[in-house]
C-alpha positions as a Markdown table, in Angstrom:
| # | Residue | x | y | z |
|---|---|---|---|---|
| 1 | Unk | 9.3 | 48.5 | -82.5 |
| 2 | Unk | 10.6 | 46.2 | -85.5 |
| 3 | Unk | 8.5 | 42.6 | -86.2 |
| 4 | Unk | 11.3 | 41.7 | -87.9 |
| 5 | Unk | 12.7 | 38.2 | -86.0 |
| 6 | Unk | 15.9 | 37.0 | -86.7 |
| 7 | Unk | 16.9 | 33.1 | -86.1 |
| 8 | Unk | 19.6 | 31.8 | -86.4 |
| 9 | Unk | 20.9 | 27.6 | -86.4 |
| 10 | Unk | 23.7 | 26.1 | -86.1 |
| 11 | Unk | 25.0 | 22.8 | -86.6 |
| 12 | Unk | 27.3 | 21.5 | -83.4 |
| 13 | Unk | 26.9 | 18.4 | -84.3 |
| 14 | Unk | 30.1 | 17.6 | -86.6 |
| 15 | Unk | 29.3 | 15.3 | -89.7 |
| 16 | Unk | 30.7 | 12.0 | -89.5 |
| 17 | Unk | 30.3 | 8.7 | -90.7 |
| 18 | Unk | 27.7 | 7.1 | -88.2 |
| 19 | Unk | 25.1 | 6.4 | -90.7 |
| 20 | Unk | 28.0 | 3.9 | -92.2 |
| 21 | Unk | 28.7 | 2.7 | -88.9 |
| 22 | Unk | 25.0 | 1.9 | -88.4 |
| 23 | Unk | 24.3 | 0.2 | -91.5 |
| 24 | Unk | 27.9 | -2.0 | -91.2 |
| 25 | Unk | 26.8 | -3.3 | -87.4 |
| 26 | Unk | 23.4 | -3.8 | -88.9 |
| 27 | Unk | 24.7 | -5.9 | -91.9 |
| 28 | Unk | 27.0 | -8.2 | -89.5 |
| 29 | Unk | 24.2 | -8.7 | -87.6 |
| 30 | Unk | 21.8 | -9.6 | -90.1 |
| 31 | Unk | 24.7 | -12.0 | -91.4 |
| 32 | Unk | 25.0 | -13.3 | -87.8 |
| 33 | Unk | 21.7 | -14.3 | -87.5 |
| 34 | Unk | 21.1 | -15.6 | -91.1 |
| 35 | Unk | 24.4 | -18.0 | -90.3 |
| 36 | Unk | 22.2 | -19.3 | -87.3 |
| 37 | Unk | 18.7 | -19.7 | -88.8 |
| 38 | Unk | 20.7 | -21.5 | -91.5 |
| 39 | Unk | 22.2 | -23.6 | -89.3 |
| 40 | Unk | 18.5 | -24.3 | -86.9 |
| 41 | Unk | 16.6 | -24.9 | -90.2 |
| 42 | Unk | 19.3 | -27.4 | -91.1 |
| 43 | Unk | 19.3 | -25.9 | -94.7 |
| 44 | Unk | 23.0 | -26.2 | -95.7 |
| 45 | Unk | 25.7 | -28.5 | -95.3 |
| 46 | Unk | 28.7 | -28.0 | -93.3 |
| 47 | Unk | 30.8 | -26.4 | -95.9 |
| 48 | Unk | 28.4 | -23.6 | -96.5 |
| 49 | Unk | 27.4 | -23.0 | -93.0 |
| 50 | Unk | 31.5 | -22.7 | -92.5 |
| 51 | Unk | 31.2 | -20.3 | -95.4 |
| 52 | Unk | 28.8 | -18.2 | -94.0 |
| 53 | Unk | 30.1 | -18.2 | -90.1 |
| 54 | Unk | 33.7 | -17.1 | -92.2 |
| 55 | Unk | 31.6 | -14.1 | -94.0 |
| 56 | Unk | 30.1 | -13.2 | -90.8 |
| 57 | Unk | 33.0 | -13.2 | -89.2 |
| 58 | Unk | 34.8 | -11.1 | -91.3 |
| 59 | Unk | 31.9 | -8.7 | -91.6 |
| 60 | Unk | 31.6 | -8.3 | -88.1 |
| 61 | Unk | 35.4 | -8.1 | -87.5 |
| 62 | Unk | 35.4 | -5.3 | -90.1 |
| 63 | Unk | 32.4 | -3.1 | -88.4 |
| 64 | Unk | 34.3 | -3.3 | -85.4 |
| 65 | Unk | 37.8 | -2.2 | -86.2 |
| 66 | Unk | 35.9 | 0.2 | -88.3 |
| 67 | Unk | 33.8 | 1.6 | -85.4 |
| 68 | Unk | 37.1 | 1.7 | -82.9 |
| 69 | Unk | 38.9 | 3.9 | -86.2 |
| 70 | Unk | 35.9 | 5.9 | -86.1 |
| 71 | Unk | 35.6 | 6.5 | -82.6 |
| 72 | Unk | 38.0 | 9.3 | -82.2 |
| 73 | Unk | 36.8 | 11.0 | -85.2 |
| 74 | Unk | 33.2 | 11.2 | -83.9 |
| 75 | Unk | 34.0 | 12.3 | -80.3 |
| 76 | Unk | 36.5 | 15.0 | -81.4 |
| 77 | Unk | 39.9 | 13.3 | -80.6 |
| 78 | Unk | 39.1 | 13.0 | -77.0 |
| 79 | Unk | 40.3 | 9.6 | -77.3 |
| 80 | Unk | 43.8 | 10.7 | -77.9 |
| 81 | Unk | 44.0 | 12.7 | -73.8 |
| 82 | Unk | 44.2 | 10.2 | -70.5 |
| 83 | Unk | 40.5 | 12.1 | -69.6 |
| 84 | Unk | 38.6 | 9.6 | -71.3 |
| 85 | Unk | 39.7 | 5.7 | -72.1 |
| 86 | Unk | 38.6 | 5.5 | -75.6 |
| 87 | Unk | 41.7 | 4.7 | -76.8 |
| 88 | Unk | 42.1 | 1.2 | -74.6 |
């Protein structure tokens, strides 16, 4: 008999772009809740708390459209069949 052991790996796991979706919903977040200890703390005045709720906003508006575009391409286009309802 042979000791020689053979192992293989392989990747299922398709590489996508989660890390990036990660740090986006973690940076409108962060943004989100620096707009609101702002705003407890009483630090600004109304034009920059306006400023930063518009930058938050934006930010989080962008992670999500982002994160629906990137929904298909993570889960294999099932979003694209009636068997799932990613696409709604």
């Amino acid at each position: 008999m042979s000791d020689l052991v053979v192992t293989a790996s392989v990747n299922i796991i398709p590489e996508g772009p989660i890390p990036e979706l990660v740090a986006l919903a973690v940076l409108a977040e962060r943004l989100g809740y620096g707009r609101c200890w702002v705003y407890d703390e009483g630090l600004a005045t109304r034009d920059v708390y306006v400023t930063l709720a518009a930058i938050a906003a934006a930010t989080a508006a962008t992670a999500a459209d982002f994160s629906a575009q990137m929904n298909i391409q993570v889960h294999g286009g099932i979003g694209f069949t009636w068997e799932h309802d990613l696409h709604l």
